[in-house]
C-alpha positions in Angstrom: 2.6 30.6 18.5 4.3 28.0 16.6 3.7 24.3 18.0 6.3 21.9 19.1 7.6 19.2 17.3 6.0 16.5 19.0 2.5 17.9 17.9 0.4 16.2 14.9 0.0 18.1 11.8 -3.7 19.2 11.4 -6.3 16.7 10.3 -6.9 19.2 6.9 -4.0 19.0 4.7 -3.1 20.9 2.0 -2.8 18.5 -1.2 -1.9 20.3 -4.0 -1.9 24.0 -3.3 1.0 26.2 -3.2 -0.8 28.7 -1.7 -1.8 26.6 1.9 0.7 27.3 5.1 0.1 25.4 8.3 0.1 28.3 10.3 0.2 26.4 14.4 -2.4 24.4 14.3 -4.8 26.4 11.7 -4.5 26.9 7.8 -4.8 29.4 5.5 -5.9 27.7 2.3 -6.9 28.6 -0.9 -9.5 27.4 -2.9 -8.9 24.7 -5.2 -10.3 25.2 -8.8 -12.0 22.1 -9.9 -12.1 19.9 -7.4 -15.0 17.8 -5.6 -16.0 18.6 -2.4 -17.8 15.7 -0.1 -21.0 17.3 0.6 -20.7 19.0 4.5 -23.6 19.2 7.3 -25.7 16.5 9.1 -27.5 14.8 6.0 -23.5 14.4 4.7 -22.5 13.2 7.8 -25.6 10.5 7.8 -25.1 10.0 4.0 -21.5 9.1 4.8 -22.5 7.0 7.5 -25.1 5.1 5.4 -22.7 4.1 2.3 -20.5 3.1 5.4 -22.9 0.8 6.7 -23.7 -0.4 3.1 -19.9 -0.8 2.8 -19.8 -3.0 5.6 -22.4 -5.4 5.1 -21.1 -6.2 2.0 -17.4 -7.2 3.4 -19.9 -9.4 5.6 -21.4 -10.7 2.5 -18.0 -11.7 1.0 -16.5 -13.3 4.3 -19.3 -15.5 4.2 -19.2 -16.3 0.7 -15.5 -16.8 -0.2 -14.6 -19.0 2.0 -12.4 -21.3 0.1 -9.8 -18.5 0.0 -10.6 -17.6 3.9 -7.7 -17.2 6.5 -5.3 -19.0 3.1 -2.6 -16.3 3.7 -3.0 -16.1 7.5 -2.7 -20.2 7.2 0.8 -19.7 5.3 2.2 -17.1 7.5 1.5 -19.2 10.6 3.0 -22.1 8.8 5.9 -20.4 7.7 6.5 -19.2 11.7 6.2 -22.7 12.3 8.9 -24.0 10.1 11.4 -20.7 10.9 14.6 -21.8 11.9 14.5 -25.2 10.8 16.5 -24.5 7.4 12.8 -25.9 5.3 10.8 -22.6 5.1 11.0 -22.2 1.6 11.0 -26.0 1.4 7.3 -26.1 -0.5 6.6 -29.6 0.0 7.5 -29.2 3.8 5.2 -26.2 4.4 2.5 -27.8 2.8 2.2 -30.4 4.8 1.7 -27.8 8.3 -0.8 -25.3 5.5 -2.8 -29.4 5.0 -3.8 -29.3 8.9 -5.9 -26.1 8.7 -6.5 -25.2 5.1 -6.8 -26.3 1.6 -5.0 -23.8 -0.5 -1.7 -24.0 -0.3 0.6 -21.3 -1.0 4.3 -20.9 -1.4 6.1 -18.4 1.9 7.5 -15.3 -0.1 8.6 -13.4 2.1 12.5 -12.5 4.3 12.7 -15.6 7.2 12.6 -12.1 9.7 9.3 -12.2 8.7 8.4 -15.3 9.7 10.4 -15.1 13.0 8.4 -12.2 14.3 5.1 -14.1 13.3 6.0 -16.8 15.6 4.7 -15.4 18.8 1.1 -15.3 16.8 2.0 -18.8 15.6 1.8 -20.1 19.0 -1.7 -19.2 20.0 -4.2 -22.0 19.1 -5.5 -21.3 15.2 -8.9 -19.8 16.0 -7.3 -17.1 18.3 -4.1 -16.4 16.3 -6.6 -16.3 13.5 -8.7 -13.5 15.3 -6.0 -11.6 16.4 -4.1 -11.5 13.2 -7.5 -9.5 11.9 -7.5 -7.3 14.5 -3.5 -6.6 13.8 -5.1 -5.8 10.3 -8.0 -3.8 11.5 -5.8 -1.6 13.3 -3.0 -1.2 10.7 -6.1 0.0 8.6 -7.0 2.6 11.8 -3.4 3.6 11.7 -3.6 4.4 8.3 -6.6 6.9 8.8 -5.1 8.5 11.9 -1.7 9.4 11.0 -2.2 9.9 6.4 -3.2 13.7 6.3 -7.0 14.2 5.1 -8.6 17.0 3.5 -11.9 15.5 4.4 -11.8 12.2 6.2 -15.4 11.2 4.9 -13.7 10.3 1.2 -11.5 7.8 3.0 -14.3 6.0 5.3 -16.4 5.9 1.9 -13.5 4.5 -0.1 -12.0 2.1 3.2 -16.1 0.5 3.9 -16.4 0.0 0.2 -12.4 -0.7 -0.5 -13.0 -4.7 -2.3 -9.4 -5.2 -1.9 -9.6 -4.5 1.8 -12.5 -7.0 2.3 -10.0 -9.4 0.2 -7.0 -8.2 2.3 -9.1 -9.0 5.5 -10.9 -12.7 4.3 -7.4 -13.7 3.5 -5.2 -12.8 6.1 -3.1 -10.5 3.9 -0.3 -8.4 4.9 -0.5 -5.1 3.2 -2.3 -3.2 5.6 0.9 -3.2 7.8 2.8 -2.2 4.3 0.5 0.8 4.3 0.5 1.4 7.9 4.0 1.8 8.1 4.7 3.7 4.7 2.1 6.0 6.2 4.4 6.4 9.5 7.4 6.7 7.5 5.9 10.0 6.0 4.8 11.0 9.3 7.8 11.3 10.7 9.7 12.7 7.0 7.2 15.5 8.0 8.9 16.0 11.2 12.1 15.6 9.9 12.7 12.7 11.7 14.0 11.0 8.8 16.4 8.6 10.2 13.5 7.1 12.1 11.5 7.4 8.8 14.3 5.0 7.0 14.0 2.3 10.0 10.5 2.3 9.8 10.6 2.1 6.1 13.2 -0.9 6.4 10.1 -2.8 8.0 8.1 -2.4 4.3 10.2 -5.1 2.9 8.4 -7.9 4.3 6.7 -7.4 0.5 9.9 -5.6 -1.0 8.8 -6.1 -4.4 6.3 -3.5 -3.5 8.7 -1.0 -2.3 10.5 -0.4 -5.3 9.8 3.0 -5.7 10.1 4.0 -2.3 13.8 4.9 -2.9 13.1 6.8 -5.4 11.0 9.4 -3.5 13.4 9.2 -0.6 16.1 9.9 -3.4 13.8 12.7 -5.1 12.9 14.7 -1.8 17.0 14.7 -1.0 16.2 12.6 2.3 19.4 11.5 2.5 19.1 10.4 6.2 16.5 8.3 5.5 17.8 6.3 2.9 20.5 6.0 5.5 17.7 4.8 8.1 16.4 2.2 5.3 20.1 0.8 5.0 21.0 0.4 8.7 17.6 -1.4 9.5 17.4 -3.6 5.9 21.1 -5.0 7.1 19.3 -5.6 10.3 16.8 -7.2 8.9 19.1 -9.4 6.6 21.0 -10.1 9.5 18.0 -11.6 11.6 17.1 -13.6 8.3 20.8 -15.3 8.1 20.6 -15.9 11.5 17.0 -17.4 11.4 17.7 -19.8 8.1 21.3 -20.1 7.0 23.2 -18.9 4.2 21.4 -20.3 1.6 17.9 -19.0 2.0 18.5 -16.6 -0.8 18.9 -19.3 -3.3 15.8 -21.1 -2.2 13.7 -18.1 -2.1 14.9 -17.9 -5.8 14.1 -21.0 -6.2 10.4 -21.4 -5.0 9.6 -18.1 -6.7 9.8 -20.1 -10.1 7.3 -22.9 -8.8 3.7 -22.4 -11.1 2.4 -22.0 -7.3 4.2 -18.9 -6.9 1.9 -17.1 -9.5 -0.8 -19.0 -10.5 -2.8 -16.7 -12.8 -0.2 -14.0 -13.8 -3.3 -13.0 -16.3 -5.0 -11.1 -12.8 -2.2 -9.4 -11.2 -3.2 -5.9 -11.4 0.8 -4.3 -12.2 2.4 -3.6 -15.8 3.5 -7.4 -15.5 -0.2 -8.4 -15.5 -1.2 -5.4 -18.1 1.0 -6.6 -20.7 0.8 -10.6 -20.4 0.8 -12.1 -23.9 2.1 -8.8 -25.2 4.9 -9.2 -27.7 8.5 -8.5 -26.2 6.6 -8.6 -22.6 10.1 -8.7 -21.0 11.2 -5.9 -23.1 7.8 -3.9 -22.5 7.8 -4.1 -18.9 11.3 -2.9 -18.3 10.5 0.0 -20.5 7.3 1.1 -18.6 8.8 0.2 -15.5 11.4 2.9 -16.2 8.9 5.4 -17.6 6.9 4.9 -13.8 10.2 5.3 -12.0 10.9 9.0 -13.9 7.2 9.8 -13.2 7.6 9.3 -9.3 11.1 11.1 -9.1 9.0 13.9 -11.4 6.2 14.3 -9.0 7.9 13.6 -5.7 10.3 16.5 -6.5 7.3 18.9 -7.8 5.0 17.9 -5.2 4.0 17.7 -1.6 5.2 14.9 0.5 1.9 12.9 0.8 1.3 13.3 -2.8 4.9 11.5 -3.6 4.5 9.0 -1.2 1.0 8.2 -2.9 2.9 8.2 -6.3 5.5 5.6 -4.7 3.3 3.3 -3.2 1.5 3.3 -6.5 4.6 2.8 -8.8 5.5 0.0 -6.3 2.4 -1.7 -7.3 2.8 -1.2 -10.9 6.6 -2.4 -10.9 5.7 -5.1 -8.6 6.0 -8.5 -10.6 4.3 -10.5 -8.0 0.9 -8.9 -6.8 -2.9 -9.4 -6.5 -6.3 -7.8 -6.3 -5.7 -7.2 -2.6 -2.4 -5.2 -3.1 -4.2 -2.5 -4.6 -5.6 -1.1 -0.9 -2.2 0.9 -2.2 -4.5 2.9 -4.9 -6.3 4.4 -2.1 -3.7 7.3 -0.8 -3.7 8.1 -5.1 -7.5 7.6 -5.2 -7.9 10.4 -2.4 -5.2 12.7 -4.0 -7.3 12.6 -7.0 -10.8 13.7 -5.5 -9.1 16.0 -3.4 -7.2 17.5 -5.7 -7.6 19.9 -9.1 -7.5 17.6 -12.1 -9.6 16.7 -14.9 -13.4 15.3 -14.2 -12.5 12.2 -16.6 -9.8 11.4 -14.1 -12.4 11.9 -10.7 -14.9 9.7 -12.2 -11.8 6.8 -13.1 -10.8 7.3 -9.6 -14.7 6.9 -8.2 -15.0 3.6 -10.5 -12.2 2.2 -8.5 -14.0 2.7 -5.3 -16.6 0.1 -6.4 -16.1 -3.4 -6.2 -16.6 -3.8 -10.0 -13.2 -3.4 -11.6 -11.1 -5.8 -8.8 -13.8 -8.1 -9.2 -13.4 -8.7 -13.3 -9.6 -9.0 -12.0 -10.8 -12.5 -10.7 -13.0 -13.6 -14.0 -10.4 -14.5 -16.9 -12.6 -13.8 -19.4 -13.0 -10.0 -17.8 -9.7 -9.9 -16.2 -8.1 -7.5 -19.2 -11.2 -4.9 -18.6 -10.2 -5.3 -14.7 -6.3 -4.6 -15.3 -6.6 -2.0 -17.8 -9.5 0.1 -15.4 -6.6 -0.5 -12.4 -3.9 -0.4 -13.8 -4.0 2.1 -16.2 -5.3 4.8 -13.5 -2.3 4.8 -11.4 -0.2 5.2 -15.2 -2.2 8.1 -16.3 -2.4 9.8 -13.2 1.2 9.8 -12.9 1.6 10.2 -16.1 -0.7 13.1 -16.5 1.1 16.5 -17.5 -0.7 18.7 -14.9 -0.1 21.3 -12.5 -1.5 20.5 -9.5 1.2 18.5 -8.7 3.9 21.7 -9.0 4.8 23.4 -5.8 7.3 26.4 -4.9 10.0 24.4 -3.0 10.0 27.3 -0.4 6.3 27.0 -0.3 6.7 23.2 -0.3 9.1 23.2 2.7 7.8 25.7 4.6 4.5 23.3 4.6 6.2 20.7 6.6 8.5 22.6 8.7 6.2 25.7 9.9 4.5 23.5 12.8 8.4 21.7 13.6 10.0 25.3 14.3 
């Protein structure tokens, strides 16, 4: 019998086979030519848990080690909170002086004021705790990811989360794009349900780091969710709404304004986007509005040939790349791509590019200047040829397609 609505796909998912129905809660797949299979049975499961372990002791290793950069972006966000309402918070020289009583790096508040308005209640607790609980908000953004994005085999994604550099940089900083993640994921957990108009509120909440969400329309746009780019609307003027109300009229203006301060992006030369590919490039401006359109016509492309998961991994990577303002830690948004890849029927070049990038190695010459181009061209360039790759397994039937994620609603 066909399950309700309310029920959760099944924890196997179908990437990119036509042939794979959810049938209730079982499947009928197909096997996939080509791909790699994570090894099955005990020894796997210990292997697994081993790199895990591995995984985890080094985060330990870094959070002890770069501490200069430690709690920096939890430190601005509590600051900002702080100053919310007061008509300064993108007054640089006024945040600086709260970020001076409990850190050394200061950093410029880029996000909307509703932001920093909803950070207020963790504001309030004493820094040590707010500190602590802001990681645990992380932790479990990074748990909802796991739970709700559909696996194939969940042991690719502890592998790649334990050994993920930019989530131990996401976590030693206090970064927020764990929650951009988390609720990108749940906006394509409830398009699969067909709860779109939920999916477009929840999707509103994604631009506390809008310049990461660029593409996002554009898969809404491709997969004809017009209900959803409705949801978007309703909750983004709700959102602009609480902003005005927070910080005035004018904090448009000064958010332009502080986003041209050196502090905004203080080494452009490590920001793994097309921005960061192409600094020093000839006709940069020119080159980046180019590729930027080329990424936008490769997510429409495969979010109208492919599966839902597979086009929201496609827009959360063209975010990135389009993104003018990012660093090593925004690229925990590889990770949905990463796991389409190794889970998927493409070339073995392109499995072994997308292993690389599960290693610490490439984010790590993002922070060296004299390595940083090897570092942007190994992260950057795999999202780009991945979506720029001419292959099949990202073509789907659209009855095929649609009968995947509307079987277990009927």
């Amino acid at each position: 019998m066909i399950g309700s609505g309310l029920r959760r796909p099944p924890r196997s998912f179908p990437w990119q086979d036509d042939t794979v129905t959810w049938q209730g809660d079982s499947l009928n797949p197909a096997a996939l030519p080509g791909k790699i299979e994570f090894p099955r049975g005990r020894w796997a499961t210990a292997a697994c848990l081993l790199l895990c372990l591995a995984g985890a002791l080094a985060y330990v290793e870094i959070e002890f080690a770069w501490t200069d950069n430690r709690g920096a972006d939890f430190n601005q966000y509590r600051s900002a909170a702080i100053l919310a309402g007061t008509g300064h918070l993108y007054d640089f020289d006024r945040i600086a002086v709260v970020e001076r009583e409990h850190h050394n790096r200061l950093i410029p508040f880029g996000r909307l004021p509703f932001y920093a308005l909803v950070f207020k209640p963790i504001a309030a607790l004493p820094y040590a705790w707010g500190h602590l609980v802001w990681w645990i908000v992380n932790a479990l953004a990074i748990a909802g990811f796991v739970w709700l994005w559909p696996l194939k085999n969940w042991r690719w994604l502890a592998v790649a989360l334990f050994w993920s550099c930019p989530l131990a940089m996401l976590l030693n900083y206090g970064q927020d794009t764990a929650l951009f993640l988390l609720f990108a994921t749940a906006a394509l957990f409830l398009l699969v349900r067909r709860q779109d108009f939920a999916a477009g509120l929840v999707l509103a909440i994604c631009a506390s780091k809008f310049h990461l969400a660029l593409a996002l329309p554009v898969f809404l746009a491709a997969n004809r969710r017009w209900r959803s780019i409705a949801g978007a609307v309703v909750g983004g003027f709700a959102i602009l709404a609480m902003s005005f109300a927070t910080e005035g009229p004018s904090w448009p203006l000064r958010l332009l304004d502080l986003s041209r301060r050196p502090e905004f992006d203080p080494a452009p030369w490590r920001m793994p986007n097309i921005a960061g590919l192409i600094t020093g490039a000839p006709f940069a401006g020119a080159l980046e509005i180019l590729l930027g359109m080329v990424v936008l016509a490769a997510v429409w492309r495969i979010s109208r040939a492919a599966d839902l998961p597979t086009g929201m991994a496609a827009a959360l990577a063209g975010g990135l790349l389009l993104s003018h303002h990012s660093q090593a830690y925004d690229c925990v948004l590889l990770i949905p791509a990463m796991i389409v890849v190794l889970e998927g029927s493409v070339p073995s070049a392109l499995r072994c590019w997308a292993l690389v990038l599960l290693t610490p190695l490439p984010y790590l010459c993002l922070l060296v200047e004299s390595l940083s181009l090897a570092g942007r061209v190994l992260v950057v360039g795999f999202p780009l040829f991945v979506m720029l790759w001419p292959s099949t397994a990202y073509r789907r039937s659209p009855k095929a397609g649609e009968a995947a994620y509307t079987a277990d609603i009927r």
